[in-house]
C-alpha positions in Angstrom: -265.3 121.9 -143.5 -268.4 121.1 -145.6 -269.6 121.9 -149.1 -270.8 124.7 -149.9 -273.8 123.7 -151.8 -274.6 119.9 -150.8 -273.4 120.0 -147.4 -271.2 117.3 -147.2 -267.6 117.1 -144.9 -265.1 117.5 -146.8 -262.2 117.8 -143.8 -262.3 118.0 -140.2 -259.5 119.2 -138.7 -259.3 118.6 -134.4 -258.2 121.9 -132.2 -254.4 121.9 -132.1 -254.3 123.4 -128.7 -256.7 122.2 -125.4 -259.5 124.5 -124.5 -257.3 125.9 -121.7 -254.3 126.0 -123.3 -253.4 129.4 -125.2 -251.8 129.5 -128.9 -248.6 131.6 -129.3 -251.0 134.3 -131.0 -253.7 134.1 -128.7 -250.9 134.5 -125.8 -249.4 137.6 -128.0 -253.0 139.3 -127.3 -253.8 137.9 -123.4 -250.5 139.4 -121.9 -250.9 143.0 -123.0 -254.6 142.7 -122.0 -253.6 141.4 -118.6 -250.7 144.0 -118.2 -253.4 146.7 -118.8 -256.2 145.1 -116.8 -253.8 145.5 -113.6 -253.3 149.0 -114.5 -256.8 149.4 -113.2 -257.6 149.9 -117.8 -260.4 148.9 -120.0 -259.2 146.9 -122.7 -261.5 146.5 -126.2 -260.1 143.7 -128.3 -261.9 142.4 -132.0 -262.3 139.4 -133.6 -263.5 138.1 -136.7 -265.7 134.4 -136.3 -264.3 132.6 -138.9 -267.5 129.8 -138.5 -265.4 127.2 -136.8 -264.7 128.8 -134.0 -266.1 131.0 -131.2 -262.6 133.1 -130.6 -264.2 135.6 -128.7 -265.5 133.7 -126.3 -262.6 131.5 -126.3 -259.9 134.8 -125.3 -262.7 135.8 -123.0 -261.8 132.6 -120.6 -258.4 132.8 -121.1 -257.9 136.3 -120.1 -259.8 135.1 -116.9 
């Protein structure tokens, strides 16, 4: 996190999680979609970038 007007870090915080490993919400999401995907169904999920974090690109490889 970095200040809004001079730019400098105020906190990092590391990834809780590995980059293959799926959070409990991010799990919540990924099973449905799965469980859809097998019945032969498109499935549309959103996300908001909260500027950290790419999330949709991040459930993108998970669901795969």
């Amino acid at each position: 996190m970095t200040h809004p007007r001079i730019r400098d870090t105020l906190a990092r915080v590391d990834a809780v999680f590995d980059e293959d490993q799926a959070a409990p919400k991010e799990e919540a999401l990924i099973e449905p979609c799965r469980q859809e995907k097998a019945l032969g169904r498109k499935v549309l999920a959103y996300t908001v970038y909260s500027g950290i974090r790419d999330t949709t690109s991040r459930l993108k490889r998970l669901v795969k």
